[in-house]
C-alpha positions in Angstrom: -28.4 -25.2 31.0 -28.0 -25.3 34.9 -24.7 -26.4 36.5 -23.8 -27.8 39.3 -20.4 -29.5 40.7 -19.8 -33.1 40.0 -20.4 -35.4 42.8 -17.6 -37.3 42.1 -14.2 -36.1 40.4 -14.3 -36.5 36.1 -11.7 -36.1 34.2 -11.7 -35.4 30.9 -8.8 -35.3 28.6 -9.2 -32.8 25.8 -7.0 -32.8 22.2 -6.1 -30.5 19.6 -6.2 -28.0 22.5 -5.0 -24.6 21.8 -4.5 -21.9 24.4 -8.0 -20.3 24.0 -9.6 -23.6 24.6 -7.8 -23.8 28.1 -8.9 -20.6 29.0 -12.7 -20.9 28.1 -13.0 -24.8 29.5 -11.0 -23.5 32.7 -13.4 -20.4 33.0 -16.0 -22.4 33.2 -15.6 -25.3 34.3 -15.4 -24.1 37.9 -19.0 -24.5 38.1 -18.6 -28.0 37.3 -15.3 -29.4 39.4 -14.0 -31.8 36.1 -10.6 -32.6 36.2 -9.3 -31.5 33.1 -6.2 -32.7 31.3 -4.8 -30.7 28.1 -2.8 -32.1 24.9 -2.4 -30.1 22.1 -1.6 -33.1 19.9 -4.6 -34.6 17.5 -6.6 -37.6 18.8 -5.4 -40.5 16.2 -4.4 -44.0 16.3 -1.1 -43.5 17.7 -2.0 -40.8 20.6 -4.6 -42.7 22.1 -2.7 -44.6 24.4 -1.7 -41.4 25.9 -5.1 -41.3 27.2 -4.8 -42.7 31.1 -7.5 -43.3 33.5 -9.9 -40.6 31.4 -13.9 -40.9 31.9 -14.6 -38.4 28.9 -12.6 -37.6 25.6 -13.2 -34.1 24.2 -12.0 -33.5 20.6 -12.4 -31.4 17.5 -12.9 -31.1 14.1 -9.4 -32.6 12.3 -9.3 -35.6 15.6 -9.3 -39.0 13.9 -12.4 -40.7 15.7 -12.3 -44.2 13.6 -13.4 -47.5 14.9 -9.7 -48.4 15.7 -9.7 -45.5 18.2 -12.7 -46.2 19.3 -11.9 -49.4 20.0 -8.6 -48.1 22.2 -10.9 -45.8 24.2 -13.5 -48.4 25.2 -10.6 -50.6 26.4 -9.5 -47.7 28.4 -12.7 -47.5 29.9 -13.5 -44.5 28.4 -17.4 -43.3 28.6 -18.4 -40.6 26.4 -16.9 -38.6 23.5 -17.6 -35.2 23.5 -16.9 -32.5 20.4 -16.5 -29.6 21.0 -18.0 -28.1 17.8 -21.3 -29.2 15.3 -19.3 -31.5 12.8 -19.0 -35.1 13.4 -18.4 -36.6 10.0 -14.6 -37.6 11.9 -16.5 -39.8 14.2 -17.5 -43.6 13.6 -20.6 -43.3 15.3 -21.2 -47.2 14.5 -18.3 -48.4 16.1 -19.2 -46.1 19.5 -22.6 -47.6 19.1 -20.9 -51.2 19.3 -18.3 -50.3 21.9 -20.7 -48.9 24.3 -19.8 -45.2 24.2 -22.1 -42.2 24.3 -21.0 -39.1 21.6 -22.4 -35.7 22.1 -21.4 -32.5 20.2 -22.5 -28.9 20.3 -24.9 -28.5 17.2 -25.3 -24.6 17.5 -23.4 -22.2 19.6 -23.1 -19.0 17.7 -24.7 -19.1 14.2 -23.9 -15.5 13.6 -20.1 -16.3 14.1 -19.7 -18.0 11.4 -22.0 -16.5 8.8 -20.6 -12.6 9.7 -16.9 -14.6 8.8 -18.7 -15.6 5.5 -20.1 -12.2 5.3 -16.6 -10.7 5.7 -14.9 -13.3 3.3 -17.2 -11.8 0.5 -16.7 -7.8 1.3 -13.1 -8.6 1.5 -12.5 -10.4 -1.8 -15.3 -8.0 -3.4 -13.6 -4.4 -2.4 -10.0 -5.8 -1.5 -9.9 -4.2 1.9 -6.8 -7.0 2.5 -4.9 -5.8 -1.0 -5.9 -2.0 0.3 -4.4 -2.2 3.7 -1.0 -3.9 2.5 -0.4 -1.0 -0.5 -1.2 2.3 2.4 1.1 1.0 4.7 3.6 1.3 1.8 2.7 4.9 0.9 1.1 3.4 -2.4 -3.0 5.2 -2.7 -3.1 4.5 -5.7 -7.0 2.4 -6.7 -5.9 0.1 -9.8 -7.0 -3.5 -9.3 -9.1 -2.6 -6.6 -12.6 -1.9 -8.6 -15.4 -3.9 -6.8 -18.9 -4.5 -7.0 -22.4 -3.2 -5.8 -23.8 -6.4 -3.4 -27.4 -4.8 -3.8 -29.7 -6.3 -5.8 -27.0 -9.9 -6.7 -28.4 -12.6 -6.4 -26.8 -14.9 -3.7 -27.3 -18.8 -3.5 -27.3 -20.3 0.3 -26.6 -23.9 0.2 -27.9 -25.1 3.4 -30.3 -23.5 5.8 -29.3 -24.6 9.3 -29.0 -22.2 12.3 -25.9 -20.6 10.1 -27.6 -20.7 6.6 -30.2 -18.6 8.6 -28.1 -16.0 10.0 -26.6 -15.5 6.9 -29.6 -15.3 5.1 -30.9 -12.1 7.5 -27.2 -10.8 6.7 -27.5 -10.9 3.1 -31.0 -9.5 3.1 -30.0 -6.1 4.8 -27.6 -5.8 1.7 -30.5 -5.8 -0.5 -29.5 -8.9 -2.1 -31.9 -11.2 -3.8 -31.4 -14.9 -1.8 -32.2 -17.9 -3.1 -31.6 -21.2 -0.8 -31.6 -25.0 -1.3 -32.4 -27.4 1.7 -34.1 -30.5 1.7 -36.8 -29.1 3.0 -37.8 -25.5 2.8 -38.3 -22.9 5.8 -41.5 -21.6 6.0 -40.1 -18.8 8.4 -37.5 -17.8 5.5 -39.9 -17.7 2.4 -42.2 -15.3 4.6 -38.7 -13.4 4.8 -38.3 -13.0 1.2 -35.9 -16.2 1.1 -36.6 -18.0 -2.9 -36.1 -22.0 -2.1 -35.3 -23.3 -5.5 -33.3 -26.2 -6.8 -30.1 -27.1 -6.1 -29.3 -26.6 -10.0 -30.9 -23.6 -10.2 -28.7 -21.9 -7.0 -25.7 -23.1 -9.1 -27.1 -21.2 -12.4 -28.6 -18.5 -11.3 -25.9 -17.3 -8.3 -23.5 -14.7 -8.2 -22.5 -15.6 -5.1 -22.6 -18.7 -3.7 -22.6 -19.6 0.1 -21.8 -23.3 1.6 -23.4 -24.1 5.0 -24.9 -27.6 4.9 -22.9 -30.6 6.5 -20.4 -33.1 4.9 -22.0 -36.0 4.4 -22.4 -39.2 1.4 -24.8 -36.4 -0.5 -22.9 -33.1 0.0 -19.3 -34.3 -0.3 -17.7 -32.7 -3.9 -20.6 -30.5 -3.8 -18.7 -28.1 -6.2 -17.1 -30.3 -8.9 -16.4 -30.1 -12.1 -19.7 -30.2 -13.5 -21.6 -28.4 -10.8 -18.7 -25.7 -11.4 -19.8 -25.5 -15.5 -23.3 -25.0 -14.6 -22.6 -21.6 -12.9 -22.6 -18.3 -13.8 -18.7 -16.8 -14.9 -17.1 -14.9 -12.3 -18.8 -16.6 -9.7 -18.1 -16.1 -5.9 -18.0 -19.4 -3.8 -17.8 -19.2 -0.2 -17.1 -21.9 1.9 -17.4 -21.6 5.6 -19.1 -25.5 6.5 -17.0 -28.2 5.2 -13.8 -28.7 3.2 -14.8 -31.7 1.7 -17.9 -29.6 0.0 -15.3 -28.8 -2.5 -13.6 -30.7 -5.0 -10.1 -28.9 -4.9 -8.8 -29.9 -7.9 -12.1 -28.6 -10.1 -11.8 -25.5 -7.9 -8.6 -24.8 -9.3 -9.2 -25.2 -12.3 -12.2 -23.1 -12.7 -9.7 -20.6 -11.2 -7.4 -21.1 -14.1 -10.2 -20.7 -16.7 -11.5 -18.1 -15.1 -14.8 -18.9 -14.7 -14.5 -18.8 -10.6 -13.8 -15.3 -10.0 -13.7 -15.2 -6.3 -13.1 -18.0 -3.9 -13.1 -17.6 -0.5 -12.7 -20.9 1.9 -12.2 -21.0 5.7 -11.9 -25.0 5.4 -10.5 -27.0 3.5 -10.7 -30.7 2.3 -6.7 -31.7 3.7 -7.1 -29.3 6.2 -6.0 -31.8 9.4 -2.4 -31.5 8.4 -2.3 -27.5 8.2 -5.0 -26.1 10.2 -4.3 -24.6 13.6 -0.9 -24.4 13.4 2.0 -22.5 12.8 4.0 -24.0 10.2 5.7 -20.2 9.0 9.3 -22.2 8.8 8.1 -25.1 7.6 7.8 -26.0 4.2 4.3 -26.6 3.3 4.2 -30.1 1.4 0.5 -30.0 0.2 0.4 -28.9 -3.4 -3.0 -27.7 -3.7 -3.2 -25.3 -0.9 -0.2 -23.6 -2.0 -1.8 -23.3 -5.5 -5.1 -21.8 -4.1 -3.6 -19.9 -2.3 -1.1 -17.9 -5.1 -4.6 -16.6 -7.1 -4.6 -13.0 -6.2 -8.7 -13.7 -6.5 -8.7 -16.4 -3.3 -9.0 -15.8 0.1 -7.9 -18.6 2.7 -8.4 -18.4 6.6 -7.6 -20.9 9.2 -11.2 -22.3 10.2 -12.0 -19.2 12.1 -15.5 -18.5 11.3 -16.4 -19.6 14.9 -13.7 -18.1 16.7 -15.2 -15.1 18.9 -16.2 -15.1 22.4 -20.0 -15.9 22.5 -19.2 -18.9 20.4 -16.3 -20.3 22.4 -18.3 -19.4 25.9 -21.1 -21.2 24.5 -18.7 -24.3 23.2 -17.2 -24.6 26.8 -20.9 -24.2 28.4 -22.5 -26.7 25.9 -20.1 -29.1 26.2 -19.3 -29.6 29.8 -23.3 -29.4 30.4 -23.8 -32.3 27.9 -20.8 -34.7 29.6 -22.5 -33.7 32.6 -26.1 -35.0 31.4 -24.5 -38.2 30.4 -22.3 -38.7 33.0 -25.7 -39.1 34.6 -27.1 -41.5 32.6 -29.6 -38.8 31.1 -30.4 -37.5 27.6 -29.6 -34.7 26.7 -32.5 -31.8 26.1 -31.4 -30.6 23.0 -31.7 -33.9 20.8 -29.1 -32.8 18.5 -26.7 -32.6 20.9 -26.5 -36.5 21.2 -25.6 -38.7 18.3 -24.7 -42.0 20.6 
């Protein structure tokens, strides 16, 4: 996308804004001229009003978008609200449609991001590496509990073939895994690639290992429940690396007690807003069900980090300050995806 220097000064004020985002949207926005203003607090009802004379509001995934804020920011004059990530179920893209306000996100920006992450979520909680590291630092080299598992030739189940279901899909084929996939509609380009589309029961019966990358919507949300969770195979491996609200904690759990989940590995998660992204290591941790997931020596949590490398955040920054700029403009946006208002 070409850039240029705005012709007259924007500013955009940005939330939930860690350090790296400062350093990427600064980076690059030279070749733009925005003015951009930083809080690191979440975008909710009560820290809207900190917004002040702002053309453009760029939030995240765990910003609280509702039609009350939405409301606030139209008041405030505010034109466009721009997400910098591919999620938007924390939007109320009605209520910008009646306010007046344009919402853009960035659908793609480095698909292979986030399905290496849900590459190394499996490898780790299939051959320990994290348990492995910890014991040789103490002088323990001893291999009890660490027995793993041949990937070639398991059959893995992709829910959700996007950009990232994709590039998870060519990972798990140079494994010499058998891949079945469920999407509404099936890819032509991946069933010539040896890609099975079946069922969405069948990818729950037949899977080993089970990979979430579709979106959270009315359809998907407690994708894995209780009885989705009974129809698969014991000793499953779930994955999520999409959505928290794909999962159904509470079932989750529970098919960790009984022992027919035998690996989880999640880098969302469904309360994640009130954890995620920062450092509570002196706080006490009031949610319940995190701390229960996360005391099964079988489950692996990170900290919504699948898209956290370079390419990805230089293509976020890029992405985003080239859509504002397309609106700001009165334009549409190339890349229809990128524009949801």
């Amino acid at each position: 996308m070409a850039t240029k220097k705005a012709s007259t000064i924007t500013k955009i004020t940005f939330f939930s804004t860690q350090a790296y985002d400062k350093v990427f949207f600064e980076k690059h926005n030279i070749d733009f001229g925005y003015k951009l203003d930083f809080f690191d607090t979440q975008l909710n009802e009560q820290t809207a009003k900190l917004i002040q004379d702002t053309d453009v509001v760029c939030v995240f995934v765990n910003d609280v978008v509702n039609e009350y804020v939405i409301k606030k920011l139209a008041k405030k004059n505010v034109k466009i609200i721009a997400l910098r990530c591919a999620g938007f179920n924390n939007v109320d893209l009605e209520a910008a449609r009646k306010f007046g306000i344009k919402v853009c996100r960035v659908p793609a920006y480095s698909p292979e991001a986030v399905a290496e992450h849900a590459m190394a979520m499996i490898l780790t909680l299939n051959r320990k590496t994290h348990k492995a590291y910890n014991r040789v630092r103490e002088q323990n080299f001893s291999l009890n509990g660490l027995l793993g598992f041949d990937l070639r030739g398991k059959t893995v189940g992709i829910i959700g073939t996007g950009n990232i279901g994709k590039a998870f899909a060519k990972i798990v084929k140079g494994f010499g895994c058998n891949i079945l996939a469920y999407d509404i509609v099936a890819d032509a380009e991946m069933e010539k690639d040896g890609v099975t589309f079946v069922s969405l029961e069948a990818i729950f019966k037949e899977s080993e290992i089970i990979s979430l990358h579709c979106p959270l919507n009315e359809q998907t949300k407690h994708l894995v429940n209780k009885k989705s969770i009974a129809s698969m195979k014991d000793h499953v491996m779930i994955i999520n690396t999409s959505r928290g609200g794909l999962i159904e904690t509470a079932s989750v759990i529970e098919g960790l007690k009984e022992g027919k989940i035998g690996y989880l590995g999640i880098d969302v998660y469904e309360q994640e807003e009130k954890l995620f992204f920062r450092d509570l290591s002196a706080d006490i941790i009031q949610d319940d069900a995190i701390q229960r997931l996360m005391s099964f020596p079988n489950v692996l949590v990170t900290a919504h980090q699948a898209f956290f490398t370079n390419e990805a955040l230089t293509q976020i920054a890029l992405v985003t300050l080239g859509n504002i700029q397309v609106l700001l403009e009165n334009k549409e946006i190339e890349n229809k995806a990128s524009q949801l208002v």
